[in-house]
C-alpha positions in Angstrom: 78.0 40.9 104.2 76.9 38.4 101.2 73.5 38.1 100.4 73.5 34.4 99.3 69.7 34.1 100.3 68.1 32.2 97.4 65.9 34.1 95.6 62.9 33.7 93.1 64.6 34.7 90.4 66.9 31.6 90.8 64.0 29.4 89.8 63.9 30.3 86.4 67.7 28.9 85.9 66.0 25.2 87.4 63.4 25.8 85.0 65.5 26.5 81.9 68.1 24.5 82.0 66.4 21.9 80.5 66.9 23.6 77.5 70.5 25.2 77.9 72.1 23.9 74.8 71.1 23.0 71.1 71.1 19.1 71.9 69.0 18.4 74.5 65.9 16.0 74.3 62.7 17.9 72.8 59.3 18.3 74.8 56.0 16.9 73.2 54.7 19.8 71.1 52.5 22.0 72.6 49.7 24.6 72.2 51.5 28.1 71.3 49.7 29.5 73.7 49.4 33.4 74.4 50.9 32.9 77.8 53.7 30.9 76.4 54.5 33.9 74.0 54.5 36.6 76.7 56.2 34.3 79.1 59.1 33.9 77.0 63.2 34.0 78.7 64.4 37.3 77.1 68.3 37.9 77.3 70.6 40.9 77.5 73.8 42.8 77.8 76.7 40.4 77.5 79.6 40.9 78.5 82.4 38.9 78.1 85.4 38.9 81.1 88.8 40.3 81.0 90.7 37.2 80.3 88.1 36.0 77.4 87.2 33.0 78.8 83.4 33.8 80.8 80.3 35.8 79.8 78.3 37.6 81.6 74.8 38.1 80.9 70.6 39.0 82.1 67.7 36.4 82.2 64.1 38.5 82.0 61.1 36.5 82.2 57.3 37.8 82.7 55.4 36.4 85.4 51.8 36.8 84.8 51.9 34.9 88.4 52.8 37.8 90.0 52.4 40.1 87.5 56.7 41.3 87.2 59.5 40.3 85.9 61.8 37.5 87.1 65.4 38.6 86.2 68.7 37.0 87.1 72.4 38.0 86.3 74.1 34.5 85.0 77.8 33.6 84.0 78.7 30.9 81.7 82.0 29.6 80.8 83.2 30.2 76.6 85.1 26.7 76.2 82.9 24.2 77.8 80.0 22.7 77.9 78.8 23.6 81.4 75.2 25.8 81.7 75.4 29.3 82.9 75.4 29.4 86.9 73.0 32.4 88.4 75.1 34.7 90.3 72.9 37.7 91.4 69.5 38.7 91.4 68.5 41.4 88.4 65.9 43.1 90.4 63.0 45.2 88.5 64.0 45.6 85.0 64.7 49.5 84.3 62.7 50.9 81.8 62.5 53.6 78.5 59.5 55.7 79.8 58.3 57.1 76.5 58.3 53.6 75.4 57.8 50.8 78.5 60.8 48.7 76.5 63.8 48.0 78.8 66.9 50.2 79.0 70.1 48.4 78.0 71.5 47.7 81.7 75.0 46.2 80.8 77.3 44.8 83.8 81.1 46.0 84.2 83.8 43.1 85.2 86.3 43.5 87.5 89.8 43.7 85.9 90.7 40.5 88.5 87.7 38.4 86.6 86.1 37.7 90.2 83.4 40.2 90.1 80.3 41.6 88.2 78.7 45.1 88.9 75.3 46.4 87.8 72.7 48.5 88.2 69.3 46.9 89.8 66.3 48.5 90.9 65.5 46.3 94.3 63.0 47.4 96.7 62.1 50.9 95.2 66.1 51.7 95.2 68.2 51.9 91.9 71.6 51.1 93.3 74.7 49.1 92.6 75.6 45.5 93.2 78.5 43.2 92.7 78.3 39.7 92.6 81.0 37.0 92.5 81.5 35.6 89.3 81.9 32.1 90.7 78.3 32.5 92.7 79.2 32.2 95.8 77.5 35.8 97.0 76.0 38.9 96.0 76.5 42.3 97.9 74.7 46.2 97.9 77.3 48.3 97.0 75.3 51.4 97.2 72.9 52.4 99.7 72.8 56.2 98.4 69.5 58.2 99.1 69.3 59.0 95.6 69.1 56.5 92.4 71.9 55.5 90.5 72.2 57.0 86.9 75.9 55.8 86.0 78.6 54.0 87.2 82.5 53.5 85.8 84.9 51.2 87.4 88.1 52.5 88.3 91.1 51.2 86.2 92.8 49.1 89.2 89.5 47.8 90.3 89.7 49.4 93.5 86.9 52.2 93.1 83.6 52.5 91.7 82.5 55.7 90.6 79.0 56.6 90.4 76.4 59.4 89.6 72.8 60.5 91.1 69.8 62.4 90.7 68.2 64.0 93.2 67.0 62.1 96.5 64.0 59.9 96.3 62.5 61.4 99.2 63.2 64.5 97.8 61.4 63.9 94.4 58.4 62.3 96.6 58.3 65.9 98.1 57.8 67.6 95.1 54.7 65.2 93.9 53.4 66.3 96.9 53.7 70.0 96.9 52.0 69.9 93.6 49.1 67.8 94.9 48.7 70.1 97.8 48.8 73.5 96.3 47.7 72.2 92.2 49.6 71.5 89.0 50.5 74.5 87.0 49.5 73.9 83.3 52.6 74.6 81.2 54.3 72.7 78.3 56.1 70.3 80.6 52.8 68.8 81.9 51.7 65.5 80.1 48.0 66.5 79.4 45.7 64.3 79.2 48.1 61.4 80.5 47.4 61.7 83.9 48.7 64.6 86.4 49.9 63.2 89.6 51.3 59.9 89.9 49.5 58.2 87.0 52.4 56.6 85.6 54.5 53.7 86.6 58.3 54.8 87.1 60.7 52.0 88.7 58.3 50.1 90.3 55.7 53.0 91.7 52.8 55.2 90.4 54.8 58.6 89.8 54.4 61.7 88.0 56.3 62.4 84.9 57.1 65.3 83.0 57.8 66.6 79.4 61.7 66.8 78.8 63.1 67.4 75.1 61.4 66.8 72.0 58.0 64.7 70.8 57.0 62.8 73.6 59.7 62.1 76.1 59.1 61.9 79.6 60.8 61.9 82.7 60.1 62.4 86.8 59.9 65.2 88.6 63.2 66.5 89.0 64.7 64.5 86.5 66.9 67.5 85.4 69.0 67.8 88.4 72.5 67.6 87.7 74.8 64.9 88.3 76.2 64.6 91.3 79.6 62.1 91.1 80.7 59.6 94.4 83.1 57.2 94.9 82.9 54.2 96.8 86.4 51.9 98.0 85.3 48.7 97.4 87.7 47.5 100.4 85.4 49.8 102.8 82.5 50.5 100.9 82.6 53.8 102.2 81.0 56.4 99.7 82.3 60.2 99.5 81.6 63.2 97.5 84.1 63.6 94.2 84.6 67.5 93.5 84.5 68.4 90.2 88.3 67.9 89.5 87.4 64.2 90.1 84.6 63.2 88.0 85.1 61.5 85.1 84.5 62.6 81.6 81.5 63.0 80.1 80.1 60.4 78.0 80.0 61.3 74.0 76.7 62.4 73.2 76.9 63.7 69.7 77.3 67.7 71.1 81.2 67.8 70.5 81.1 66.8 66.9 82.1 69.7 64.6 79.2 71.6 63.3 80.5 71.5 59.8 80.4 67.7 59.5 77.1 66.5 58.7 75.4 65.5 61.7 76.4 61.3 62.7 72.6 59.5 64.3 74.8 56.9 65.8 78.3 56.7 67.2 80.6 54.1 69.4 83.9 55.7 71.3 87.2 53.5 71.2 88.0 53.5 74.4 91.7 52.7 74.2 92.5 55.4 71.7 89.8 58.0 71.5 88.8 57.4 67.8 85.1 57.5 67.3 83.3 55.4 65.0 79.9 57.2 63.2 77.0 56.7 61.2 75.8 59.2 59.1 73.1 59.9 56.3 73.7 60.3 53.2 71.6 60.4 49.8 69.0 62.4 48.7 66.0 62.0 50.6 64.0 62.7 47.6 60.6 63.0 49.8 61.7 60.6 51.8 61.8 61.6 55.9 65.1 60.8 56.2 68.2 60.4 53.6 68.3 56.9 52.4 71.9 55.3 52.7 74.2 55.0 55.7 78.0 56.1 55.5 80.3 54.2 57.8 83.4 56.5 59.0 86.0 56.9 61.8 86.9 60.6 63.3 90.5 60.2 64.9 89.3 62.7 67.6 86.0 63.6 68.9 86.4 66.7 67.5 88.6 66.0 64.0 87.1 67.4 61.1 88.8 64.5 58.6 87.0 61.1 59.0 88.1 58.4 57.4 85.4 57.0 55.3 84.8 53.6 54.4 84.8 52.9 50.8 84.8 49.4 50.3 82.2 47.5 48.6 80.7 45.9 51.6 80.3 49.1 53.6 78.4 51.0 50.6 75.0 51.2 49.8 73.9 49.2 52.8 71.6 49.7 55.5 74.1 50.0 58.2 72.7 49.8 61.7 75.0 49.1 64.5 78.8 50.0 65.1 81.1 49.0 67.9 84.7 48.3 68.0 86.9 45.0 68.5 89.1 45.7 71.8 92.8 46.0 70.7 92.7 45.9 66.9 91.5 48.7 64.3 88.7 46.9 63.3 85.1 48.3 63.4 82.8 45.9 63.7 79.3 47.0 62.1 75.8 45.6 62.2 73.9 45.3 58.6 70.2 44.5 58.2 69.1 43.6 54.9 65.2 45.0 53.7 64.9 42.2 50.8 65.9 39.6 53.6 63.3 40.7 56.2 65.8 42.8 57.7 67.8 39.9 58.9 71.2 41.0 59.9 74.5 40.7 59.4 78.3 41.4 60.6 81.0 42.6 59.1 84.2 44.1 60.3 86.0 47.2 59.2 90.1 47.3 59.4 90.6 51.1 59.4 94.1 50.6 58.8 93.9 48.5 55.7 90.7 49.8 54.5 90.2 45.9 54.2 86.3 44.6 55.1 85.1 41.3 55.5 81.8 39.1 56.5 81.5 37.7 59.7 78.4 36.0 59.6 74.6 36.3 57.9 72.3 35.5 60.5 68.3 34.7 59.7 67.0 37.7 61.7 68.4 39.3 64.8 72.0 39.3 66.3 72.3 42.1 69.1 72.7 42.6 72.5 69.1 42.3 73.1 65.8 41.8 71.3 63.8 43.8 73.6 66.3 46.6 74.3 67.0 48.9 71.6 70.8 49.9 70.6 72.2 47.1 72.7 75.3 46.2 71.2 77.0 42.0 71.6 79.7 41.4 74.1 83.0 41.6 72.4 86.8 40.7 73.3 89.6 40.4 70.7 88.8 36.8 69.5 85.0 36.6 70.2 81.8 38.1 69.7 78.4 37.2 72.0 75.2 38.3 70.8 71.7 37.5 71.8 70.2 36.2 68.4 66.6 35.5 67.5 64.4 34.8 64.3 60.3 35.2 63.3 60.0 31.7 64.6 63.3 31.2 67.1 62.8 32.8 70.1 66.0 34.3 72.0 69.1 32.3 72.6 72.8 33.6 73.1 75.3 32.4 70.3 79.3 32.8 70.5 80.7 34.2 67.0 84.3 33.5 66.5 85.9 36.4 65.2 88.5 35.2 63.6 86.8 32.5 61.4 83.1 33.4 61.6 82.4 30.4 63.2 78.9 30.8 65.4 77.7 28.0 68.3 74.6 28.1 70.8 75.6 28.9 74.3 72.2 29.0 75.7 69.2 28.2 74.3 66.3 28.5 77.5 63.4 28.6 74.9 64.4 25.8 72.8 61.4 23.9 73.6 58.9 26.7 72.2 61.0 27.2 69.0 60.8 23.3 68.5 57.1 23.7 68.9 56.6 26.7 66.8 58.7 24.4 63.9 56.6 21.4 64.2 53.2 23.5 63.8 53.5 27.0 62.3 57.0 27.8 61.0 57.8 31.3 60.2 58.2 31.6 55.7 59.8 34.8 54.8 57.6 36.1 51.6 58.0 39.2 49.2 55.5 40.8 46.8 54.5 44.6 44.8 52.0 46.7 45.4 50.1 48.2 42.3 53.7 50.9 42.1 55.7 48.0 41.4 57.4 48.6 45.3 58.7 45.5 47.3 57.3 44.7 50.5 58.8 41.5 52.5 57.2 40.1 55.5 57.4 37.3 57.8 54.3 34.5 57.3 52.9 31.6 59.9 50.2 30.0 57.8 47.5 28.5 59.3 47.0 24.7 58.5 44.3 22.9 56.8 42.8 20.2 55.8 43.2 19.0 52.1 39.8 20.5 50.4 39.4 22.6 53.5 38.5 25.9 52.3 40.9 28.9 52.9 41.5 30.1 56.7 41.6 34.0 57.4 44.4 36.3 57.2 45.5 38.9 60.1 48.0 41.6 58.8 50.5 43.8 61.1 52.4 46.6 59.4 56.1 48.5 60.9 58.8 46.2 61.3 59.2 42.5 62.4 62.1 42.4 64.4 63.8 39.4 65.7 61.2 36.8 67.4 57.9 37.7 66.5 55.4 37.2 69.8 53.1 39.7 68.2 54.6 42.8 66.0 55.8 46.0 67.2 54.8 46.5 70.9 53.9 42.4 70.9 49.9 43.1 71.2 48.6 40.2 68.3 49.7 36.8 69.4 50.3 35.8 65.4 51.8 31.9 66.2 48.8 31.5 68.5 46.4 33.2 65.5 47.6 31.1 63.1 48.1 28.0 65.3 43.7 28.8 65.4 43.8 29.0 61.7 44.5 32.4 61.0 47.1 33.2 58.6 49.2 35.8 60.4 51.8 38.3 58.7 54.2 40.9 59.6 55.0 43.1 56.9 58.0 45.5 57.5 57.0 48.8 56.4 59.7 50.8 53.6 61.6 54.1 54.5 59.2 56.6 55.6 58.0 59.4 53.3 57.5 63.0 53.7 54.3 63.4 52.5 52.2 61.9 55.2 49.5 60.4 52.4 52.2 58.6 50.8 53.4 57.5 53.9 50.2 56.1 55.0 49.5 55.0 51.6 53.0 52.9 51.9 51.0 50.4 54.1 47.5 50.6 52.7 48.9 49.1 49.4 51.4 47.1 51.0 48.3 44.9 52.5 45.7 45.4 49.3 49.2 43.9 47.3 49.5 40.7 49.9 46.3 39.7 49.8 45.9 40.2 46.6 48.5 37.5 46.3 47.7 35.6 49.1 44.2 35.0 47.3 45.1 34.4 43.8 47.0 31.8 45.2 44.4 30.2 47.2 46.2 30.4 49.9 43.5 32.9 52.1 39.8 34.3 52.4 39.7 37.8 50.8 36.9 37.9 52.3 38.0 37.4 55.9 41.0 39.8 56.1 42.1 41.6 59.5 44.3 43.7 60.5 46.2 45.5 63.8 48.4 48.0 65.1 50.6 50.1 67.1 51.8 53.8 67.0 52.5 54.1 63.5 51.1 50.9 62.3 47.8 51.7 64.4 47.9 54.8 62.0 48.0 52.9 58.9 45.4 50.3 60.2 42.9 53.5 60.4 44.1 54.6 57.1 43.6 51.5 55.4 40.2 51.2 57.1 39.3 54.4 55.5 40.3 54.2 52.8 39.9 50.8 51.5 37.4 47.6 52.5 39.9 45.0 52.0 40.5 44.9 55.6 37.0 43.3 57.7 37.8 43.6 61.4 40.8 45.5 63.0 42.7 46.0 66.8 44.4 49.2 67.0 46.3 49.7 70.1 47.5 53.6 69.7 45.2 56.5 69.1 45.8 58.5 65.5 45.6 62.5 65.1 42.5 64.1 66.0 42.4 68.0 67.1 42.3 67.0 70.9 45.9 65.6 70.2 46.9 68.7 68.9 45.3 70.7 71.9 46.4 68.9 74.5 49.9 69.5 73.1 49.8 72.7 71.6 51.8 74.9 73.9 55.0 72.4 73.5 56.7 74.3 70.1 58.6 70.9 69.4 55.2 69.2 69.0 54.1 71.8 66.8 57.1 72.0 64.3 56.8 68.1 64.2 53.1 68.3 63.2 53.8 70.4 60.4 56.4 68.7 59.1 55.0 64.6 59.8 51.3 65.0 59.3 51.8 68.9 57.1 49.1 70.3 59.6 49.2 73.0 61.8 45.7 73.7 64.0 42.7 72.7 63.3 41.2 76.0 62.1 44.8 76.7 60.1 45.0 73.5 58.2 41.0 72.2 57.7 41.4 70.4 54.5 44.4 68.3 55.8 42.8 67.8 59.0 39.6 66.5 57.2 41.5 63.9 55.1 43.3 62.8 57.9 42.1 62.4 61.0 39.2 59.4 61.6 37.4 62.1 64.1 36.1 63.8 60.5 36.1 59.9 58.9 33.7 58.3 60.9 31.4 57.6 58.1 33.6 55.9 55.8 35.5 53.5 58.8 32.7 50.2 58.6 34.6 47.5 59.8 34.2 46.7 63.9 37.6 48.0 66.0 38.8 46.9 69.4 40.9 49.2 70.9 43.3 48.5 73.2 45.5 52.0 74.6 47.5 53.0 77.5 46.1 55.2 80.1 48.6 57.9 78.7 46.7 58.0 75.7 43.1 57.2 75.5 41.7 60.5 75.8 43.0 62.0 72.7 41.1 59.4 70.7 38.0 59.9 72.0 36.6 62.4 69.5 36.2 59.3 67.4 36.1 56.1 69.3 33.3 57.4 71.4 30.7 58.0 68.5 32.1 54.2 67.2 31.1 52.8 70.8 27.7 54.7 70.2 26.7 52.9 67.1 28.0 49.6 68.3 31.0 49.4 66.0 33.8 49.5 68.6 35.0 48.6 72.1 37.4 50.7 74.0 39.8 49.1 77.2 42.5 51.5 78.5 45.2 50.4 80.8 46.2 51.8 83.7 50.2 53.0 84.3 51.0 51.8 81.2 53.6 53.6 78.8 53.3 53.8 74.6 54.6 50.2 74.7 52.3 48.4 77.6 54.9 45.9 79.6 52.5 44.9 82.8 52.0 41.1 82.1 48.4 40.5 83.0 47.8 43.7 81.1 49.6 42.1 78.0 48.2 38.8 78.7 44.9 40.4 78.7 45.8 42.5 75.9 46.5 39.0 73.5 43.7 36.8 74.4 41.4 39.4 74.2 42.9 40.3 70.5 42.8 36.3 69.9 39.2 36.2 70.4 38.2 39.1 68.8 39.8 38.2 65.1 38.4 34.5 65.6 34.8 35.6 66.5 35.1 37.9 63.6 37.0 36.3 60.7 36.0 32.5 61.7 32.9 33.0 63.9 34.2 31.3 66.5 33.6 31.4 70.3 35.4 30.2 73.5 32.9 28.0 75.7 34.6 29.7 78.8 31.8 31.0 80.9 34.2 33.9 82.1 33.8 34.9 78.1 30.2 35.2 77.6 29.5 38.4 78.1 32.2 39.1 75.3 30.5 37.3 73.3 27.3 38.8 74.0 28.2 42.6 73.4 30.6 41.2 70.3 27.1 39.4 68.9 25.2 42.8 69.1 28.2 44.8 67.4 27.9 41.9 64.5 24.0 42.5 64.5 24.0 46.2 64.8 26.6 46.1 61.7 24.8 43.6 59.6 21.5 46.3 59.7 23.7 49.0 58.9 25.0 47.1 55.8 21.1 45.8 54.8 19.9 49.4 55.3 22.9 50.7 53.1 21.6 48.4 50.2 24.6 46.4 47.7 28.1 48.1 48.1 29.3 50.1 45.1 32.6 48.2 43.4 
């Protein structure tokens, strides 16, 4: 039976269509709201039909109404100019768990051209679904006890092969039998994060587990193997395949020959078996990983003779996605360029000929996605579709002809904002030295003034600025919407990361004393009024910089740094313990003192002064206690954690919450300003007795030392 009931998700299509190509008539501008920025239409995974002529691809679209995602699989024809229709509803998108980003989810076509199958997590279930590519219905495919991991379509179109976990029910049983008789410490369980369905996995509060190395988790019984079904369309009938029937294994890097150096990134020819790799090369030099990126194709999984690219284009660059063009030799390859703000470009590689060529320079992202990592464009013979996006163009899908390079806008659903953003605070891509004489390039959205007006604030992020930029790496600081306020907001991409973890940190600290620096000397920003946020990494470097330098005034850090209850909460895991010593160079506490007393802000807390608002998952609060506790104490810091939240929060009230409250924190600080909302006073109030309490401090200290 077809399930042609309309659902939610088809509303988005009504709402966006106003804006489904690059010509259509242009809103009145508008405030760049927080909301706006979080509530943007993301798109994923297309993939373009059999015959060449249709692509397939996912809407996703935060509703802080009801506090999910809206997501909708759509199909739009290649040679017209008709909108995409909506042909199936998306369901919950799946999610990276160490991370909260979404999982790439890509759709198979039938070989007829009639159908679409995916993956969708609807009601609690991960199952399978096909929908007609024409939109006439949409139909459950699966209705297994157990989730769907994988699926394959069966050459004729006839069969679709899938694999599972173990049951739900199943998995539900073993979260309880641990609450009943009590969690057994060991080096699986995530201390400190929670122990029994604190986390939020496919839609429900679940517990996970430790699996592999750093900090991957996974559910309970995440580890069962595969088991492989079948289900004949014709019937939908599902059975058991025995283990003569299930299909190969996908490549995972294990069957490369251990005396090649090890590829980080691969892509499987599917016609043929050749495999295209990434490996790299250079001498690392102090560097955490080796510096340049050889392209090369293996004629076998397990060949020991690639054939390495030696043109001029392929050498020396920063390679970072591979995938091939169906029925030809060419290997198509991905290229983001540091001095360009890592904007990206195509190429493709003819193995045969050894001949390479440009495709296309884009002015920031072209992918399969923005928000999920690795995703690579839809490709056929003739045409390439990728998802593209820049510091101040929000998502739209693009058709890149292959033959001549030629690229045109197939959907455009945000083209009102990214008109917006252009008429107030463009994006300018800027470049400057520290004191070493290194580049750093980042993207800027300066805030406007008056003539004579004197200069605004500047807020700082440091990692990597990535396609659209709603608000850095894990999209906490709204920076259109700061500098829409009149803060000056910039994203710096951080350099390749070095092995001595001063110089690492370092990288950043003199990466933001260099801007503003220039900034200022060219009147352009407040010295004066300078702050600064971040996440994982960049949160590091924020605490670093606040340590060790006062060039930064007020800062949001949304991820805790190192302080021994990190390391004891994760001692007995030996992965964690090898990557200690070789990231941070510390081992425990009472092994490594000096380090740990140069390091971590928990043996700092005298020499951090400026106020912090920090904003952390529920996973990972408790670890930074040791220092943000004593800051709460003396009035210098506030502390929210969220609840179910992964490394990368991606609840929309929490990230709604999460912006507005960053919003107001670096305008009360750097311009003095305060929202007349009523529901905001109290804010205010404890934010007034943190400025008080700091400007005693700093009379009781006497004049600061130059």
């Amino acid at each position: 039976m077809f399930d042609t009931r309309p659902k939610r998700a088809a509303l988005l299509l009504v709402a966006l269509l106003g804006s489904a190509g690059p010509s259509h008539a242009q809103p009145a501008t508008q405030t760049i709201s927080p909301r706006r920025l979080l509530e943007v239409a993301d798109l994923a995974n297309p993939a373009i039909s059999p015959d060449g002529t249709r692509v397939a691809f996912r809407l996703e679209q935060a509703s802080v109404e009801h506090d999910n995602y809206d997501s909708a699989w759509y199909v739009q024809d290649l040679n017209g100019p008709r909108p995409p229709r909506q042909v199936g509803d998306g369901g919950a998108p799946l999610r990276e768990l160490s991370t909260g980003l979404p999982l790439p989810s890509p759709a198979i076509w039938s070989p007829d051209g009639r159908w679409i199958f995916y993956r969708a997590l609807m009601d609690g279930k991960i199952g399978l679904w096909r929908a007609a590519a024409d939109g006439s219905g949409v139909q459950a495919v699966t209705a297994d006890p157990a989730d769907v991991r994988d699926f394959s379509l069966t050459a004729d179109g006839e069969t679709l092969i899938y694999s599972v976990g173990a049951d739900r029910q199943e998995i539900l049983d073993a979260e309880q039998a641990e609450y009943d008789r009590g969690v057994r410490i060991d080096d699986s369980v995530m201390i400190g994060g929670g122990l029994v369905r604190s986390s939020r996995v496919e839609g429900r509060p679940a517990t996970q587990r430790f699996i592999g190395n750093w900090f991957r988790p996974a559910p309970l019984l995440f580890e069962t193997p595969d088991r492989w079904k079948a289900v004949v369309l014709a019937t939908l009938t599902p059975r058991a395949l025995d283990s003569t029937e299930t299909p190969p294994p996908r490549l995972t890097g294990a069957e490369f020959r251990r005396d090649l150096p090890p590829p980080w990134k691969w892509a499987e020819n599917a016609a043929d078996g050749r495999v295209a790799i990434l490996t790299r090369i250079g001498d690392a030099n102090g560097l955490q990983a080796r510096p340049d990126v050889e392209l090369a194709v293996l004629p076998t999984r397990d060949s020991a003779a690639p054939v390495t690219c030696r043109a001029t284009l392929c050498v020396g660059q920063n390679i970072s996605d591979i995938q091939w063009r169906p029925d030809t030799d060419e290997v198509l390859f991905t290229v983001s360029d540091r001095h360009e703000g890592r904007a990206q470009s195509l190429f493709g590689w003819d193995v045969s000929t050894g001949q390479v060529r440009r495709l296309i320079a884009a002015a920031g992202l072209l992918s399969g996605s923005q928000r999920a990592g690795y995703s690579p464009c839809g490709v056929s013979e003739r045409i390439l579709v990728c998802v593209a996006a820049s510091a101040d163009r929000p998502p739209r899908l693009e058709a890149i002809d292959l033959a001549s390079g030629d690229a045109r806008v197939l959907f455009e659903p945000n083209a009102g904002l990214g008109a917006d953003i252009q008429a107030t605070t463009p994006a300018q891509l800027i470049r400057w030295t520290d004191a070493r004489g290194r580049e750093f390039v980042g993207q800027m959205f300066e805030a406007r003034r008056s003539p004579g007006s004197p200069p605004p604030p500047l807020f700082v992020t440091y990692y990597t600025c990535d396609g659209f930029l709603r608000g850095g790496v894990g999209d906490e600081w709204p920076l259109i919407s700061l500098a829409e306020a009149g803060v000056t907001s910039v994203c710096i991409n951080g350099r390749s990361a070095e092995l001595d973890v001063f110089e690492h940190y370092g990288l950043g600290l003199f990466a933001v004393e260099g801007l503003v620096k220039m900034l200022a000397e060219a009147g352009k920003i407040d010295r004066a009024r300078v702050g600064m946020g971040g996440l994982s990494y960049g949160g590091e470097v924020t605490m670093w910089t606040l340590m060790n330098s006062d060039v930064v005034k007020a800062a949001s850090i949304a991820s805790p740094s190192i302080t021994p209850n990190w390391y004891l909460f994760n001692s007995l895991r030996e992965n964690f313990r090898s990557r200690a010593r070789s990231n941070w160079q510390i081992g425990a506490p009472d092994e490594t003192p000096d380090q740990w007393r140069a390091l971590s802000p928990a043996f700092n807390l005298d020499r951090i002064r400026g106020p912090i608002l920090f904003q952390m998952p529920e996973q990972e609060y408790l670890v930074s206690l040791e220092y943000v506790l004593p800051m709460i104490r003396r009035r210098q810091a506030e502390l929210y954690a969220f609840p179910e939240e992964a490394h990368i929060k991606f609840q929309p009230r929490h990230k709604l919450a999460v912006y507005e409250r960053n919003l107001d924190w670096f305008r009360f600080w750097l311009q003095d300003y305060e929202d007349p909302d009523p529901a905001r006073a109290e804010q205010y109030r404890r934010w007034r007795e943190m400025r008080a309490a700091r400007d005693a401090a700093a009379a009781s200290a006497g004049p600061t030392q130059q």
